[in-house]
Each structure stands twice: as structure tokens, then as C-alpha cells.
N, C-alpha and C positions, 0 to 999 in steps of 0.2 A: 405507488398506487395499488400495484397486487398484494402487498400487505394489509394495507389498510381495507380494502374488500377481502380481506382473510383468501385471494386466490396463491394458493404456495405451489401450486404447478407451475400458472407463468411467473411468478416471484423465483425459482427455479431458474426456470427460462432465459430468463431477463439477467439474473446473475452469470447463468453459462458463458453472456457475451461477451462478460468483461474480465474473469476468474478463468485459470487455467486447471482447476480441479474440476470435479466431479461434481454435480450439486444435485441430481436425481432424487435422492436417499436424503437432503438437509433439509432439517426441519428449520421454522420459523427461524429460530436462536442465529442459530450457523446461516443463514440466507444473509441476515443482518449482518452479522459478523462479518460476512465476505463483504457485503458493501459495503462496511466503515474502513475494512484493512484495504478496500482496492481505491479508496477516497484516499487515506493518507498515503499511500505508495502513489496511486496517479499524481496526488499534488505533484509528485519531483518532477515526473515525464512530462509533464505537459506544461507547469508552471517555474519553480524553482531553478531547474536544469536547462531550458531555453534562458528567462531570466541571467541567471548567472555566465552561460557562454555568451550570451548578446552584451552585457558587461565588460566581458573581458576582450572578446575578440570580433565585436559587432555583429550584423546580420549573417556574416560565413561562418562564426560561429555558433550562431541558434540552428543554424539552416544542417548543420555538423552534426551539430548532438542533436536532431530531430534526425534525420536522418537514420544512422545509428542506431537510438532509441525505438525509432519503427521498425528496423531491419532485425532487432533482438526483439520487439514484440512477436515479429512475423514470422523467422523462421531460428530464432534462440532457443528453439527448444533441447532436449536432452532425450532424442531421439532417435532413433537408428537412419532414419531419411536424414534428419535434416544433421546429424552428427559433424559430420564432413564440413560443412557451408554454415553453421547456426553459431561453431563455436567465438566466428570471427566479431560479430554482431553482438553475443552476447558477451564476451569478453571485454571488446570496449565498452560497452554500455556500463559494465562491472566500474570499472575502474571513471566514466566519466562522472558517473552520479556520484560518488565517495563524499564528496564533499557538498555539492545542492541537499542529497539526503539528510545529512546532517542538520547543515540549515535549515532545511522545512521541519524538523525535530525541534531546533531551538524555537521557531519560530511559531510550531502549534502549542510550545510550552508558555511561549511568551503571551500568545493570543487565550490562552486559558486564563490570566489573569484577569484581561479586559471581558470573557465574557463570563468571570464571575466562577470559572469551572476549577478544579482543586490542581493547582500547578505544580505545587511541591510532588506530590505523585504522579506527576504526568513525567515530572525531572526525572524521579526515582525511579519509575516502570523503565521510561527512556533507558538511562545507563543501566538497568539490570537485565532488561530484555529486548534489545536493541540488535542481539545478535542470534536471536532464536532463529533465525526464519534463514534459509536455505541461500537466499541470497546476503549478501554484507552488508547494502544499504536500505533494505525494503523494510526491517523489522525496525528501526530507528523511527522515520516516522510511525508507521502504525503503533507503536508502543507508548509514544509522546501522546497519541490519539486515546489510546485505551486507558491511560495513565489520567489524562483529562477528563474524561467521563465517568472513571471509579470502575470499568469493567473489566471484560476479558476478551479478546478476540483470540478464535479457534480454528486451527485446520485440521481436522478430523487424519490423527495416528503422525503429523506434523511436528507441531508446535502449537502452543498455548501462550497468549501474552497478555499479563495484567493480571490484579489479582480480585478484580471483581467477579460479580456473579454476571454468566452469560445468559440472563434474561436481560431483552432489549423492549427499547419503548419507542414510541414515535418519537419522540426527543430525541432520542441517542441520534437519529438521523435526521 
């Protein structure tokens, strides 16, 4: 909604809550960018990753990797406070998502077909920039994303993924 009334302050704002960067200084482009890479990274947390532990090991498994997953949202950071205490959180988290990420990879590749969006490139971006991004499983899907769209998503002095142009439109979102 603060994009489409051109407000890029709470577009800003609004990004900050979900993005652990910086978003003060992001223009339009990169406001978007962050919220299509925190679309296809949330898929896993909140969908794919429950999903697949409720699978394997029923509701004490979702209830696990929920858990976890919020404990490495909340204090996984790479931090001097939370160093000590973050790295347990996030380390599992590391190693739980490996394989939902993936799926939710296959799975925005698969879904590009039915909505018509370019899949062969979503494949290609997928396996070639799958591993840019600081985390092992976070760039998998968002790159399957960027890949489907024909864009690029950017984190400013980061990582770059995709080999389109980072002008976005209301569509892309």
C-alpha cells in the first residue's frame, strides 16, 4: 500500500519489520526486492518447514521446528550480545531448513509453469544462485523467485540474484 501511494518512508518502515538490513537509504527498487526475497525465504519458515516436520514426525515435529525457527529469528543474530546464546538457534535452524528450502525452490519452479512465469530460468537462476546469500538455504528459494519473474533481487554490498533488471512493478508483487 506505501508503494502504490509512492509513501517510500513507511514502505521503508514496513520493510524494517520483516528484513534484518538497513532499509533507511532504499530506494523504491530495493524496498521491493526485500519484499519478494523475504516472501520466498518466509515460504520455508512458516510453510514448507512446519509442512514437512508435521510429515515426518507430526504435530512435535512442526511445534520443533517452529520453535527453533523463532528462537533463530529472535536471538540468531551475529552479534556480540546475542553471540553466546544465538549461535544454538541459529545453527539448528541452519541445518533444519536444508532440505524444505530446497522444496520450496522446486516448488516456486514448478508453480511458474502453471502461472504462466518463465520456469526454465527460475531452474537456471535456482542452481546458479542458490548459494549467494550468507545463509545455505535462504538464496534457493529467492533465486527460484527471481528466476520466475526474469528479475534480480539485491542486497546492497551482499549479494545479487538473477539476471534481470531490478526495476519492479506491481505485478512482481
Amino acid at each position: 500500500r506505501s508503494i502504490r501511494s509512492n509513501d517510500l518512508v513507511s514502505a521503508r518502515g514496513n520493510l524494517s519489520m520483516i528484513v534484518k538490513r538497513k532499509t533507511t537509504n532504499l530506494n523504491k527498487d530495493h524496498v521491493l526486492s526485500g519484499t519478494l526475497e523475504s516472501i520466498g525465504e518466509n515460504i520455508v519458515d512458516g510453510i514448507t518447514g512446519p509442512l514437512f516436520y508435521f510429515g515426518i514426525f507430526g504435530l512435535p515435529g512442526a511445534f520443533v521446528y517452529r520453535t527453533i525457527n523463532t528462537i533463530d529469528s529472535m536471538i540468531g543474530y551475529k552479534t556480540p550480545i546475542f553471540s553466546k546464546v544465538g549461535w544454538f538457534g541459529a545453527n539448528c535452524d541452519k541445518y533444519l531448513n536444508y532440505i524444505p528450502s530446497r522444496i520450496t525452490a522446486f516448488t516456486i519452479v514448478l508453480s511458474s509453469i502453471l502461472t504462466g512465469d518463465d520456469w526454465k530460468n527460475s531452474f537456471y537462476i535456482m542452481k546458479r544462485d542458490g548459494n549467494k546469500t550468507q545463509s545455505p538455504n535462504a538464496g534457493y528459494p529467492m533465486a527460484a523467485l527471481a528466476g520466475a519473474l526474469r528479475t534480480r533481487f539485491e542486497k546492497i554490498d551482499y549479494y545479487s540474484i538473477g539476471d534481470g533488471s531490478l526495476l519492479f512493478t506491481q505485478e512482481h508483487v
